[in-house]
N, C-alpha and C positions, 0 to 999 in steps of 0.2 A: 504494500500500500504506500501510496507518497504521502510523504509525510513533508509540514511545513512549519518553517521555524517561527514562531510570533512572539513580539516583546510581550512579556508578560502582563502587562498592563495594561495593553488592551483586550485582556480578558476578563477582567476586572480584579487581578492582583493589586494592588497596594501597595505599590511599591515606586512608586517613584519620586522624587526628590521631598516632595511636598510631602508624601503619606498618603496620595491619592491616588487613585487609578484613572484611564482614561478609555472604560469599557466602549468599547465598538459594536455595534448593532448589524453593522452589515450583513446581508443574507448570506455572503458566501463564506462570512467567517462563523456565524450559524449554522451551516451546510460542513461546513469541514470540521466543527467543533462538535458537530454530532455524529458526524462517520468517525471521529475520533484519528482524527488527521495531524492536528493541532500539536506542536510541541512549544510550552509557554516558556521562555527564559528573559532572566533580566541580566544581562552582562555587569551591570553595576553593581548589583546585589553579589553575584557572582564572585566578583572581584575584590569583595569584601569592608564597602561600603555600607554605611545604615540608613536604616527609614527611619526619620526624615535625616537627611542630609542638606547641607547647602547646597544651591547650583554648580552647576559649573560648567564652562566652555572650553573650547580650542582656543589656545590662545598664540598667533604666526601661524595659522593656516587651518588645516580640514585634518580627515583622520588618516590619510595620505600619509599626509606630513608627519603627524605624530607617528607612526606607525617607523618611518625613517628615521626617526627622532631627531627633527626639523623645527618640531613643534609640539608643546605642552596642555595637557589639560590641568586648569587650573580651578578652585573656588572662589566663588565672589570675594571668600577673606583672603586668598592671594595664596591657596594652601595646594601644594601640588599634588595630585590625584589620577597621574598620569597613568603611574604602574599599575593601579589598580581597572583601570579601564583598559590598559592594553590587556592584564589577564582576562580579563570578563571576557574581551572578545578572543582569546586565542581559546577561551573554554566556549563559547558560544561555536566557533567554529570545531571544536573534537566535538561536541555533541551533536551538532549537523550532519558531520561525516559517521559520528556513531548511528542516528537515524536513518541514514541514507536521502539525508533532504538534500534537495535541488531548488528549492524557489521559499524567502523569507519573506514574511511581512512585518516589519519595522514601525514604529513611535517618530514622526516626521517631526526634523529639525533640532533631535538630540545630539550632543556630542557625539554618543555611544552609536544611538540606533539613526539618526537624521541618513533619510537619500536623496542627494542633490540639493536641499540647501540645509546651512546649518545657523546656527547663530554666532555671530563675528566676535563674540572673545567680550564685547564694551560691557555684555549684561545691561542692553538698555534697549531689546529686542529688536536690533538691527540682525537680518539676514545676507548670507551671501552661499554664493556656489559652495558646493564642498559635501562630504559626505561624513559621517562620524564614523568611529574609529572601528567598532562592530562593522558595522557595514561594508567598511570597504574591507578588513578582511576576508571578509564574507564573498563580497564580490571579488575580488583579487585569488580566492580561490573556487572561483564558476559556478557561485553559487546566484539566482537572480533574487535581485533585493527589489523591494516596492516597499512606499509607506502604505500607513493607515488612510490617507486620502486617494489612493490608484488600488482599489480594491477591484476596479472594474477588471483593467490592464492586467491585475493579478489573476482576476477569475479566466481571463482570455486565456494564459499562459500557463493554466494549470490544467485547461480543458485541453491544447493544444499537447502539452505534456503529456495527457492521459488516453488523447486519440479522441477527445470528444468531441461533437457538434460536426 
């Protein structure tokens, strides 16, 4: 069965910076969370971070960057939190290949989970291009990433994957 990676938080975990979740209703993550498709992970949590935690961003570029170590993930108090977001995602990525996943659905414009844009480092919710650090592991090993707002583009590319329509 395919199986498909999703930030835990949009399943209605509790886990994200605030202590809140950001449950998604969409039909096709309804459809896969009841075929039991669904593999929930949060990289940050992971990585060994707490609920709640401060914010934090990329701070000189995207997860590219950090990933090269070009560039740092930092807290709004200036606390670096880098190491703990590269591990999140280097275990988000062994458990994708543990599940045999091919296609993620990601928490749009997180350091960790953000696809194609993220937020610019200022904390004063300015965006720019860039992917977070989960992610482009992710993607950098063939895995396809979608946020929580391309659920449609997800649903196309899972049917596509599965022979369907």
């Amino acid at each position: 069965m395919q199986r498909i990676l999703i930030s835990s938080c949009l399943v209605g975990e509790k886990v994200r910076h605030d202590g809140r979740d950001k449950l998604n209703g969409h039909p096709h993550l309804i459809r896969w969370q009841n075929e039991g498709r669904l593999v929930p992970f949060c990289p940050e949590i992971a990585g060994g971070l707490p609920i709640p935690r401060p914010p934090a961003e990329i701070q000189g570029g995207d997860g590219a960057a950090v990933l090269r170590g070009d560039a740092v993930v930092e807290t709004n108090a200036g606390n670096n939190v880098t190491a703990a977001f590269v591990s999140g995602a280097e275990q988000a990525l062994a458990l994708a290949k543990k599940e045999g996943v091919t296609m993620a659905v990601l928490k749009a414009k997180s350091p960790s989970c953000g696809v194609g844009m993220i937020y610019d480092g200022g904390f004063n919710g300015t965006q720019i291009p860039g992917s977070g650090v989960t992610a482009t592991l992710l993607e950098q090993n063939g895995i396809r990433v979608f946020h929580e707002n391309q659920l449609d583009e997800a649903g196309a590319f899972f049917a596509e994957l599965n022979g369907e329509r």
